[in-house]
C-alpha positions in Angstrom: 92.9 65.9 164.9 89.6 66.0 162.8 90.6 65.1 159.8 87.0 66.2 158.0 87.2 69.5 159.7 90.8 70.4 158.7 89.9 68.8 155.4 86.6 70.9 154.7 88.6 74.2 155.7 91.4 73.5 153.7 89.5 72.6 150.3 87.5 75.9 150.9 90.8 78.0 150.8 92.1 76.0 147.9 88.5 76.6 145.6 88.6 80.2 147.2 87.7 83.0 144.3 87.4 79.5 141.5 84.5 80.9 140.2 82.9 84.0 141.1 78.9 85.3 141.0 77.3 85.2 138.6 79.0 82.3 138.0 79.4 82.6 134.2 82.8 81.9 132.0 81.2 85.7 129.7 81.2 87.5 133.3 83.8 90.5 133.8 85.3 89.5 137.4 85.9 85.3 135.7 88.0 86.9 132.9 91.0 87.2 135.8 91.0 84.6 138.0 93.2 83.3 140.3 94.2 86.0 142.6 95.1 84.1 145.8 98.1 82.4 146.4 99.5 82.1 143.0 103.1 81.1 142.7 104.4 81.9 139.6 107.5 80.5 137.3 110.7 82.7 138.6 111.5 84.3 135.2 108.0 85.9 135.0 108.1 86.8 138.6 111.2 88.8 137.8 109.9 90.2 134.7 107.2 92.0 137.0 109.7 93.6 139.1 108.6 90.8 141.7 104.9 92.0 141.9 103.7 88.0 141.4 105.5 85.8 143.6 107.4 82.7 142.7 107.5 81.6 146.1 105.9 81.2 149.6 107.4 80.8 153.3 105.7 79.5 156.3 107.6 79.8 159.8 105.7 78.7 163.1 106.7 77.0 166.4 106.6 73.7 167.5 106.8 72.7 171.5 108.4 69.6 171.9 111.2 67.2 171.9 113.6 65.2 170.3 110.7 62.2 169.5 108.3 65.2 167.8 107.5 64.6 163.9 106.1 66.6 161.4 103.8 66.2 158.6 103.8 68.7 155.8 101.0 68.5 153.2 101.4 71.2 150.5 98.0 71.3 148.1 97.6 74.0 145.1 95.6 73.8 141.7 97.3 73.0 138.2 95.5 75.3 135.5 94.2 73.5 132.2 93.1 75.7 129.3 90.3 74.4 127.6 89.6 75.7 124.2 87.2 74.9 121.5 87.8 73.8 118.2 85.7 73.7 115.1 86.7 70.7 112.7 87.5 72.2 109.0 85.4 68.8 107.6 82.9 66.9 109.5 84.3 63.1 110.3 82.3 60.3 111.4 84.5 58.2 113.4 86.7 59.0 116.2 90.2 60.2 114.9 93.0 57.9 115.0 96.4 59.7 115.9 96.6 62.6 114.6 93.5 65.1 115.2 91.3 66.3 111.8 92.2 69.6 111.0 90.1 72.5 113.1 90.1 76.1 114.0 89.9 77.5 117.5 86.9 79.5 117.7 85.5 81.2 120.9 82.4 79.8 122.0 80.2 77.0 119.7 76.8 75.4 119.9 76.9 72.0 119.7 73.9 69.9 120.1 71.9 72.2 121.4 74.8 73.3 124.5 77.1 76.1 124.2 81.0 75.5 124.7 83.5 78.1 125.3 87.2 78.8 126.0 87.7 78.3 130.0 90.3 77.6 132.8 89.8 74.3 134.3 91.6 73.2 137.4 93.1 69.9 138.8 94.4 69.0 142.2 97.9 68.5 143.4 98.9 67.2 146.5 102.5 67.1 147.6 103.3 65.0 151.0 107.0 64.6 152.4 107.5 62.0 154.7 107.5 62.1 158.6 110.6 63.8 159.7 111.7 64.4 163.2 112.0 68.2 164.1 115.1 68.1 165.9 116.7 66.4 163.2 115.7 69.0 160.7 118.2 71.0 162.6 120.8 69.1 161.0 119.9 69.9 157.7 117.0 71.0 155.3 114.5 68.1 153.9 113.7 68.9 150.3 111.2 66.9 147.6 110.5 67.8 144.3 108.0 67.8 142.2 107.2 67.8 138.4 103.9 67.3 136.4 104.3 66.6 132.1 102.8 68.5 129.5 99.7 66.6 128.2 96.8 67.4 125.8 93.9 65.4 125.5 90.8 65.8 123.1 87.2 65.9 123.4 85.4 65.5 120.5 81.6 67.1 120.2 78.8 65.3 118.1 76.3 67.1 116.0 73.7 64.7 117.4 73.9 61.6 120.1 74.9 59.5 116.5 76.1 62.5 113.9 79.1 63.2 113.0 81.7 64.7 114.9 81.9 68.6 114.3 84.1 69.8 117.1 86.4 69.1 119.4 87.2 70.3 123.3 91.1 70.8 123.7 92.5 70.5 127.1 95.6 71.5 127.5 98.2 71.4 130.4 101.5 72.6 130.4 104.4 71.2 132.3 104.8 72.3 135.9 108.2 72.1 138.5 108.6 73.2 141.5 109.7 72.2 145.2 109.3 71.9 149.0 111.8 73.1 151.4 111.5 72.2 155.3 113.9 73.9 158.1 114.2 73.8 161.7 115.7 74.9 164.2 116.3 74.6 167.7 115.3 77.7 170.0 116.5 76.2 173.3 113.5 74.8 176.5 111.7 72.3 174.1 110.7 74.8 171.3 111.4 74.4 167.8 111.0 77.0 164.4 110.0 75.2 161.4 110.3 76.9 158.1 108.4 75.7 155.2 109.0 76.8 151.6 107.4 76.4 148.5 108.7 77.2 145.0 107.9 77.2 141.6 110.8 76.2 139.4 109.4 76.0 136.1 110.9 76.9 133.0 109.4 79.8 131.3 110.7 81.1 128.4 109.8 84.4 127.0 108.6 85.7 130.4 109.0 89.6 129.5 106.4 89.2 126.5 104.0 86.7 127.9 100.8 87.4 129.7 99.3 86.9 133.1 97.1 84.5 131.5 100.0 82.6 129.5 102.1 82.2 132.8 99.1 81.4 135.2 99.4 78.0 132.9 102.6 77.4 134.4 101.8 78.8 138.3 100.4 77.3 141.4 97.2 78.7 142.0 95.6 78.4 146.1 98.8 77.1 146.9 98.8 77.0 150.7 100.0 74.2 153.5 99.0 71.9 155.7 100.9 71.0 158.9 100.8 68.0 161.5 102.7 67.6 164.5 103.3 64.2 166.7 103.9 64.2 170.3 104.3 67.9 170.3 102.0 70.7 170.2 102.1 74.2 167.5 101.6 77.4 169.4 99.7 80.1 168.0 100.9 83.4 166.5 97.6 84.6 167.1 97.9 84.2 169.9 100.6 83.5 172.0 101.6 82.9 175.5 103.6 85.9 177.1 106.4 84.1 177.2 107.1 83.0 173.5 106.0 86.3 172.5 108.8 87.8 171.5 110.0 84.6 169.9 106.4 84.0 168.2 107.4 88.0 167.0 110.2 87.1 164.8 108.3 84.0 162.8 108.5 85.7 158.9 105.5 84.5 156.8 105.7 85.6 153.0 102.6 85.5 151.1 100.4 83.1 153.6 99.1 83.0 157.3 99.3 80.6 159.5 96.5 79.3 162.0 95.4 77.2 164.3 92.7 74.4 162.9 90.5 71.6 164.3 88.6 71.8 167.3 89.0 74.8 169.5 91.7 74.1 171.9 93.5 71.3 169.6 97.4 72.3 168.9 98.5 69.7 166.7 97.4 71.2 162.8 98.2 74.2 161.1 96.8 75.3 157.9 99.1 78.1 156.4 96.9 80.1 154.2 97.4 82.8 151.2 93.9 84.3 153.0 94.0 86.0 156.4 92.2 83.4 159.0 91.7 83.2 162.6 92.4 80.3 164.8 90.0 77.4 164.8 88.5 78.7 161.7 84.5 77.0 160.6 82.8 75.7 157.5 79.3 76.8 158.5 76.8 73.4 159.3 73.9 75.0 158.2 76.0 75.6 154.6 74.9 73.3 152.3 78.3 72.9 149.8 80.7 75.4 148.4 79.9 78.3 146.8 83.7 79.7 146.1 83.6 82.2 148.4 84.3 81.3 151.8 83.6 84.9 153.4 80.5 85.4 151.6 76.8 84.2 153.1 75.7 81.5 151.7 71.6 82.8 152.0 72.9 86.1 149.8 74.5 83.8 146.9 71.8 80.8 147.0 69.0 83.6 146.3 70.7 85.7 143.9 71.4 82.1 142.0 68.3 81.7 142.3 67.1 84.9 140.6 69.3 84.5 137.6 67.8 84.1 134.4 67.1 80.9 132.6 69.5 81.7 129.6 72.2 82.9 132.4 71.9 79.8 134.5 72.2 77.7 131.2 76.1 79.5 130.8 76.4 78.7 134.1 75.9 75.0 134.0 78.0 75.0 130.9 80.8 76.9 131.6 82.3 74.8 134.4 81.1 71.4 136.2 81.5 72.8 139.6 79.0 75.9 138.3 76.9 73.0 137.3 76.8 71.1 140.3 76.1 73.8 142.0 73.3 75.7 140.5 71.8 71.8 140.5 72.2 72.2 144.4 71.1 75.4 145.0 67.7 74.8 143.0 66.9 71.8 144.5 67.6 73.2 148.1 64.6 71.7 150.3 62.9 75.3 151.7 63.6 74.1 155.8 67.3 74.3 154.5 67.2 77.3 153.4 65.4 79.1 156.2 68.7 77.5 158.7 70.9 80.2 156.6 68.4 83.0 157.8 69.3 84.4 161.5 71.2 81.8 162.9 72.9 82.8 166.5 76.4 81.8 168.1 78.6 82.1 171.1 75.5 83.9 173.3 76.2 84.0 177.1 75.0 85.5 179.6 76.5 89.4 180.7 78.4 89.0 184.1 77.3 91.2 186.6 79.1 94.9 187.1 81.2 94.6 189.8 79.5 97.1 192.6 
């Protein structure tokens, strides 16, 4: 397996739809965020009639034998709401204990940069250990997982040496959920694994709250990573004729399954909330992620490039991935550029008509 590849593909699906263009916190389509593979806590999920999902199943096939393993990586993003603060009085030194008193306000300039209320993320990684796929037969393996409440200050100086006149708030609310793996035999060496993924946070008030209020309790880009030893997945793509009918009757709720690596490889499966194909490419010529893995990378860099000065200053302070890459995108060397302009694939010649 190529670790980078698989790697690259899957952190592309996870930052999917982060941070959309124009790439500013003040722009209409940032307001929602968060569409794909969002698990959220059950009680909300039933409060809208089941229209946002609490959980996610992932069923494939496995050829193999009774010395086959399995990996099963499960990645998603925890949401942190950043807010700004305004301090009531102006201190000098950094607070001890308890915070001076402020007032949330919605965006503030601060030594010369604007702040403003915004989502941030952080990556979670869940890995259960090796298990044997025959043995899951015998019974399910299930591993938990559970992330405290924190909040964590930032405080803003008027000047590099001023006094402190603001504050950045981060908070993160406490997140529970679990991983569920099946299998079962299916007779001549081939094996259905079933993966499933569920929130299980506590969630009070779910009826009254807000998409925004529960997304701080979800799993956004939630999605799966799979890795079998001495055995090989078959696609569902793709199948051979005679697993077909069996491939047919794999149930995959709220993420697709694929193939990934090097064509022809059969040993990694990235189950994604976003339809893919098998053997699915980061583009080489693509020169770092822009958030939208479906998207050309030529059309964004230039319309980055045409955005105004005051619009790519919000940019670069809404978010530090925005930052990072507007810094890219303007400092793109022209040669690079011109490689996302007409570049050709997969030509072969046309076989002769048969006379």
């Amino acid at each position: 397996m190529n670790l980078g590849a698989v790697d690259q593909i899957a952190k592309a699906v996870l930052y999917e739809g982060y941070m959309l263009y124009p790439y500013r916190a003040s722009s209409v389509k940032n307001q929602q965020r968060w569409n794909f593979g969002v698990l959220a806590p059950p009680s909300y999920s039933e409060a809208q009639n089941g229209t946002e999902a609490c959980s996610m199943q992932t069923e494939c096939l496995i050829e193999g034998s009774c010395l086959t393993g399995l990996e099963v990586r499960v990645r998603f993003l925890q949401l942190v709401a950043r807010t700004v603060g305004q301090l009531d009085l102006p201190v000098n030194a950094l607070p001890e204990g308890e915070p001076p008193p402020f007032h949330l306000v919605g965006r503030l300039k601060v030594n010369g940069r604007m702040y403003q209320a915004w989502q941030e993320a952080i990556e979670r990684e869940v890995v259960l250990p090796l298990c044997n796929v025959e043995a899951l037969g015998q019974g399910a393996i299930t591993q938990g997982f559970f992330y405290p409440a924190d909040r964590q200050f930032e405080w803003l100086r008027e000047s590099n040496e001023g006094d402190i006149v603001a504050v950045l708030v981060r908070d993160r609310s406490a997140l529970r959920g679990e991983v569920e793996v099946t299998g079962t035999s299916q007779g001549d060496g081939l094996f259905k694994i079933c993966v499933r993924i569920r929130n299980t946070t506590p969630f009070e008030g779910a009826s009254q709250a807000s998409r925004e209020d529960a997304l701080l309790s979800s799993l956004a880009s939630a999605h799966t990573v799979l890795e079998v030893h001495d055995g090989l997945f078959i696609s569902l793509l793709a199948p051979p004729d005679s697993v077909s009918d069996l491939a047919a009757t794999c149930r995959n709720i709220g993420t697709y399954p694929v193939l990934v690596g090097k064509e022809g490889d059969h040993d990694t499966v990235l189950s994604s909330p976003i339809i893919l194909y098998d053997y699915p490419q980061i583009a080489p010529e693509s020169a770092g992620d822009l958030f939208d893995g479906t998207e050309i990378d030529e059309i964004l860099s230039l319309r980055i490039m045409t955005l105004t000065d005051d619009e790519k200053l919000e940019m670069s302070q809404s978010d530090e991935r925005a930052r990072l890459m507007l810094e890219r995108t303007e400092t793109l060397p022209a040669e690079q550029l011109m490689k996302l302009h007409g570049v050709l694939r997969g030509l072969r010649p046309l076989k002769e008509e048969a006379r």
